[in-house]
C-alpha positions as CSV (number, residue, x, y, z in Angstrom):
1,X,182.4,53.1,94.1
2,X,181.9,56.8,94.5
3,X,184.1,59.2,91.9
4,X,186.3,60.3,94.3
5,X,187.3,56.4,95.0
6,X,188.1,56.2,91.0
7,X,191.8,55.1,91.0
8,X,193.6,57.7,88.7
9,X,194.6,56.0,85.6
10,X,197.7,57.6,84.7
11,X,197.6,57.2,81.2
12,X,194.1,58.7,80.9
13,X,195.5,62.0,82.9
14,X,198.3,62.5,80.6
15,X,195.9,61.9,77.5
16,X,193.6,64.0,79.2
17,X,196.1,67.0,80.0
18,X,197.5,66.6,75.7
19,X,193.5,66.8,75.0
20,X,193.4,70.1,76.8
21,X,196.5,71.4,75.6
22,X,195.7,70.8,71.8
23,X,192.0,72.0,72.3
24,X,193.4,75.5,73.5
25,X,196.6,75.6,71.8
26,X,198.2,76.6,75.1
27,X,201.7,77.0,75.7
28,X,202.5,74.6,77.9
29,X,203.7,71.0,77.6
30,X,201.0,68.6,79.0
31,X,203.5,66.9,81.7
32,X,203.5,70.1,83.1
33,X,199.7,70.5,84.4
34,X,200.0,69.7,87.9
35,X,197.6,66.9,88.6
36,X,196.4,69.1,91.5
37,X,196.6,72.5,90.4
38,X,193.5,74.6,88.8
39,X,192.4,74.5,86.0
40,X,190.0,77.9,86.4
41,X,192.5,81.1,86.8
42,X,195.3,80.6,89.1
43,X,196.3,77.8,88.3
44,X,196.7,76.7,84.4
45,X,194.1,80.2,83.9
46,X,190.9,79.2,82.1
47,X,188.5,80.8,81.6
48,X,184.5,79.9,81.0
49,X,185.2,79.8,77.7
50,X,187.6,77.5,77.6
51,X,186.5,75.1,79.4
52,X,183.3,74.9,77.0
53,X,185.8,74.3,74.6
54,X,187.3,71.6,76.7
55,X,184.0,70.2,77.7
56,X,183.2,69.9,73.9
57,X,186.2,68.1,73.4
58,X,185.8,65.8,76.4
59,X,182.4,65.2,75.4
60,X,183.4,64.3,71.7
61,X,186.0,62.1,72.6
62,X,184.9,59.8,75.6
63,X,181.1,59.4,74.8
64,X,179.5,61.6,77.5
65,X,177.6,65.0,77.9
66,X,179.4,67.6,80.6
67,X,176.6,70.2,80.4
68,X,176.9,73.7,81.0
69,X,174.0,74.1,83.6
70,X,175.2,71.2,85.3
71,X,176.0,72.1,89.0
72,X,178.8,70.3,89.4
73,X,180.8,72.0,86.8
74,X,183.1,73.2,89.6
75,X,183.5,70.5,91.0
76,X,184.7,68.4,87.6
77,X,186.8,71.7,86.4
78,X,188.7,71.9,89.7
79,X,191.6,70.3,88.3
80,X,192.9,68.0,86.0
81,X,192.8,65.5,88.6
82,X,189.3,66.1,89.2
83,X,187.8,66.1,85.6
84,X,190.5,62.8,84.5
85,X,188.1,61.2,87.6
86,X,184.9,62.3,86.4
87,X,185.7,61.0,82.9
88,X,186.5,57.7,84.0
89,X,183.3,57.5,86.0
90,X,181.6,58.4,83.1
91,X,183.3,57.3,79.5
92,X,182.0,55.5,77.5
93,X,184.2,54.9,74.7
């Protein structure tokens, strides 16, 4: 099954969207990240920075290394969506 055919646990997004929030102390309330929307400046406006803090995070919590030279970085970062698939490809805890 590819990554993009990873049903969307919903539980795992919204643990994944409070994981983000309490990383960078944003102000926003979890339930309101847009599964859709991005994560990068436009949408919920991250920065590199960030999401090395998020990736850290991530990596700490579900058992698995995102990498900062890893190519797909834009692709897992689009959206919250798109990194809550890419975790549960990949987890393992």
């Amino acid at each position: 099954m590819s990554e993009n055919a990873t049903p969307i646990d919903p539980a795992l997004q919204q643990e994944v969207a409070e994981l983000i929030v309490s990383a960078l102390n944003l102000d926003v309330a979890p339930t309101d990240i847009a599964p859709a929307d991005s994560l990068y400046g436009e949408g919920l406006g991250l920065d590199s920075i960030d999401i090395l803090e998020v990736a850290l995070v991530v990596s700490k919590r579900y058992g698995f290394q995102l990498r900062a030279d890893n190519e797909d970085n834009v692709r897992i970062f689009r959206s919250l969506e798109s990194l809550t698939r890419h975790i549960a490809a990949n987890r393992t805890k």
